[in-house]
C-alpha positions as CSV (number, residue, x, y, z in Angstrom):
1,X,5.5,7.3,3.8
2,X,5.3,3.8,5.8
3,X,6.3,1.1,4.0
4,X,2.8,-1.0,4.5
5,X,0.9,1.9,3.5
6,X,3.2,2.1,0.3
7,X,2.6,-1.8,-0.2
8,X,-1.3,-1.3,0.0
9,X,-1.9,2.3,-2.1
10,X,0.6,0.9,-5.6
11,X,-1.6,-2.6,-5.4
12,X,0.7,-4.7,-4.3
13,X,-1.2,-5.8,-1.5
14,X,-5.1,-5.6,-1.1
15,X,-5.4,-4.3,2.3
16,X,-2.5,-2.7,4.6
17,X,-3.3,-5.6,7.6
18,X,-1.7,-8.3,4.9
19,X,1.4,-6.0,4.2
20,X,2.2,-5.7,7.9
21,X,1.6,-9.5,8.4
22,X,4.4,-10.3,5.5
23,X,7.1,-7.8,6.5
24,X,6.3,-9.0,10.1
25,X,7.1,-13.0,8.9
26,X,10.1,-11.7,7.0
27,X,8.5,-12.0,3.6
28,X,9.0,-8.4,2.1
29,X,12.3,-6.8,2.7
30,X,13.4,-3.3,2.3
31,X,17.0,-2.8,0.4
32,X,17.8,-6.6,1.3
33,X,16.9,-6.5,5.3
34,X,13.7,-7.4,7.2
35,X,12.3,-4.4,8.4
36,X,9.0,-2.8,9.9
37,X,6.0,-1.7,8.6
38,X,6.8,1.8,9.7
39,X,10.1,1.7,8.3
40,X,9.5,5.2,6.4
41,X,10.7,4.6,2.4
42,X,12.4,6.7,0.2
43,X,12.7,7.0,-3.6
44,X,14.9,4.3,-4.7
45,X,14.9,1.8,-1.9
46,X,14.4,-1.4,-2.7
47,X,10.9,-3.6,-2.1
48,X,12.2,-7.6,-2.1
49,X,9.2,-9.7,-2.0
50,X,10.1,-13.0,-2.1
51,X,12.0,-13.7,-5.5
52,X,9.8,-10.5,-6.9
53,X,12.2,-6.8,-6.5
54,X,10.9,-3.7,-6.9
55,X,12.7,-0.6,-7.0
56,X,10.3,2.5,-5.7
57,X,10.5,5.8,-8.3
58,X,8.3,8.6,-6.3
59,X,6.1,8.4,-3.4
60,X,2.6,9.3,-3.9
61,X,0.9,11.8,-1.6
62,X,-2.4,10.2,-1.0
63,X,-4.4,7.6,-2.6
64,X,-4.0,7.3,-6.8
65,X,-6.0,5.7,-9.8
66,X,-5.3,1.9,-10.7
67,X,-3.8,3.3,-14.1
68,X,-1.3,5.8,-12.5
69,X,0.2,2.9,-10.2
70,X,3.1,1.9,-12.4
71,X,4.7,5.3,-11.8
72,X,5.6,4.5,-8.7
73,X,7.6,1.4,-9.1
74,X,9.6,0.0,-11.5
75,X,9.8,-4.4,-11.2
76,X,13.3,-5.2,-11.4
């Protein structure tokens, strides 16, 4: 799964266009590097957003309910 769809489907950004404007500016790494929004993730990678890490559990396949998005990630 791409990173920016990742980013928009656990909640951590509202819409997938403001995901790939902060890993375009540099604002949300992958495992420590600046990356692109296709950059394809895999279970434990590492999400830096700003002074905010996240490290990713499972990748969902599809879209999921608000309540199930903490299975995803785990804030570090």
């Amino acid at each position: 799964m791409r990173l920016d769809i990742f980013l928009k489907i656990i909640g951590i950004t509202k819409r997938r266009s403001i995901a790939q404007i902060l890993i375009k500016s540099g604002k949300i790494k992958l495992n420590g590097q600046n990356t692109k929004p296709s950059k394809e993730i895999h279970k434990n990678d590492i999400i830096n957003i700003e002074d905010k890490s996240y490290r990713i559990l499972d990748i969902p396949s599809g879209n999921i309910k608000k309540e199930d998005r903490q299975k995803f990630y785990k804030k570090l």
